[in-house]
N, C-alpha and C positions, 0 to 999 in steps of 0.2 A: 504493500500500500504506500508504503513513505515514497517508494522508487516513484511510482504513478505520481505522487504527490511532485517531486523533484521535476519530474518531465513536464507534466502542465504548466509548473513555473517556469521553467525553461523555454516551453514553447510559448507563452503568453509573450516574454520578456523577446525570443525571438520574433515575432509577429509583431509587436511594437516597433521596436527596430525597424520592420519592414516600412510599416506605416509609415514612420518618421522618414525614411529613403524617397518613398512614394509622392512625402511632401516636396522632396527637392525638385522633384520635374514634373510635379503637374500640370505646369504649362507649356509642358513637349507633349503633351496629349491629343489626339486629335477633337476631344474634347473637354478643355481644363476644368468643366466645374465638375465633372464625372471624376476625374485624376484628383481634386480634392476632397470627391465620396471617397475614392478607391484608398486616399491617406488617411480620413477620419475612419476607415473601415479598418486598416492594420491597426491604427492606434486604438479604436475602441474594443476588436478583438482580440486583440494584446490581453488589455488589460481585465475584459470577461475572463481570459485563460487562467490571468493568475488571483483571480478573485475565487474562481474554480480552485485551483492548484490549494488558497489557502484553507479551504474550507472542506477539503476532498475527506479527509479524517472524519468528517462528522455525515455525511452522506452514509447512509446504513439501506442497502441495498446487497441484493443476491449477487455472487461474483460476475454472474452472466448480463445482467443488466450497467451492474457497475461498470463492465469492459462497452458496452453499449451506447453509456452514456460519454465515457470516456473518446471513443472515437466520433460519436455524432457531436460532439462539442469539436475534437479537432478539424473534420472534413467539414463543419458548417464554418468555420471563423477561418482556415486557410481558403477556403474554395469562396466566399464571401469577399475576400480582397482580392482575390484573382480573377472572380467576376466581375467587378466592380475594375479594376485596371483592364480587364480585356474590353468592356463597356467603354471606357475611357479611349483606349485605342482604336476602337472599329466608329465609336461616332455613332453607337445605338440607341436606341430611344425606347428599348422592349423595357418594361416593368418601372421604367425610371421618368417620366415625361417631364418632371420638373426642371431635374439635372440635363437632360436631352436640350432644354431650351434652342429647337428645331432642327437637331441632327438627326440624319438617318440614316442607316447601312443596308445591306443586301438583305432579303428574307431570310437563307437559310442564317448569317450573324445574327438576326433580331431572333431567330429560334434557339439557337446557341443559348445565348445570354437567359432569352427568358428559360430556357431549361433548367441551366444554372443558377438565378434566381430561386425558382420553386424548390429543388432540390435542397439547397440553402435552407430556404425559411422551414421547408422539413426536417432537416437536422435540427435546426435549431430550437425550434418547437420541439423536440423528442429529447434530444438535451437537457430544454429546461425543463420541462414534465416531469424527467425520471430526476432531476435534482432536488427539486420539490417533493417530488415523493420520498427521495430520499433521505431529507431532510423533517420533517412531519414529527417526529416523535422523537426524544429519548431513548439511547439503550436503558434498557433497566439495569442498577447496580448490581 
């Protein structure tokens, strides 16, 4: 469990990093306000990872869900900034029309992306669910 615990912190702290990179060229993006989702998305999945990582000890769940939770937390917050910078790059407008502010790309990019979106938001909904869950109750002494 500690090791799980070490890694999430690790990867939070690495995914921040990312973020914080992501900031430097957001205005080499094909589209810059996407490139500053795709940095507030490392930065902020950073920092879920090791909000995760510090609280990973008190989640009391089955070893099969805990591994569950454990990867749909990592594949939604890496695959999140990677969608979000690939968005950024192709000039897509799928799932994001604010940030889009009137780019648009190929169909099969705008299917891409929005795959990659939904994908996301399911991990990450599955994530928080079994966190919560895991969280709910006290061990008994």
């Amino acid at each position: 469990m500690e090791d799980i615990k070490r890694r999430l912190l690790w990867h939070g702290m690495f995914l921040f990093l990312i973020g914080l990179l992501t900031g430097l060229a957001e205005q080499r993006f094909h589209n810059p306000r996407m490139g500053l989702a795709a940095h507030l998305e490392g930065v902020m999945n950073g920092t879920f990872l090791v909000v995760l990582g510090a609280i990973w000890m008190d989640v009391q769940l089955s070893p099969r869900l805990k591994t569950a939770t454990y990867w749909s937390a990592l594949y939604g917050t890496y695959v999140n900034w990677a969608v979000t910078l690939l968005a950024a790059s192709l000039g897509t407008a799928a799932m994001s029309p604010i940030t889009a502010a009137g780019h648009s790309a190929q169909p099969w990019q705008e299917s891409l992306v929005t795959l990659g979106f939904v994908s996301v938001g399911i991990a990450m909904i599955a994530a928080s669910i079994l966190t919560l869950w895991g969280l709910r109750r006290a061990t008994a002494p």
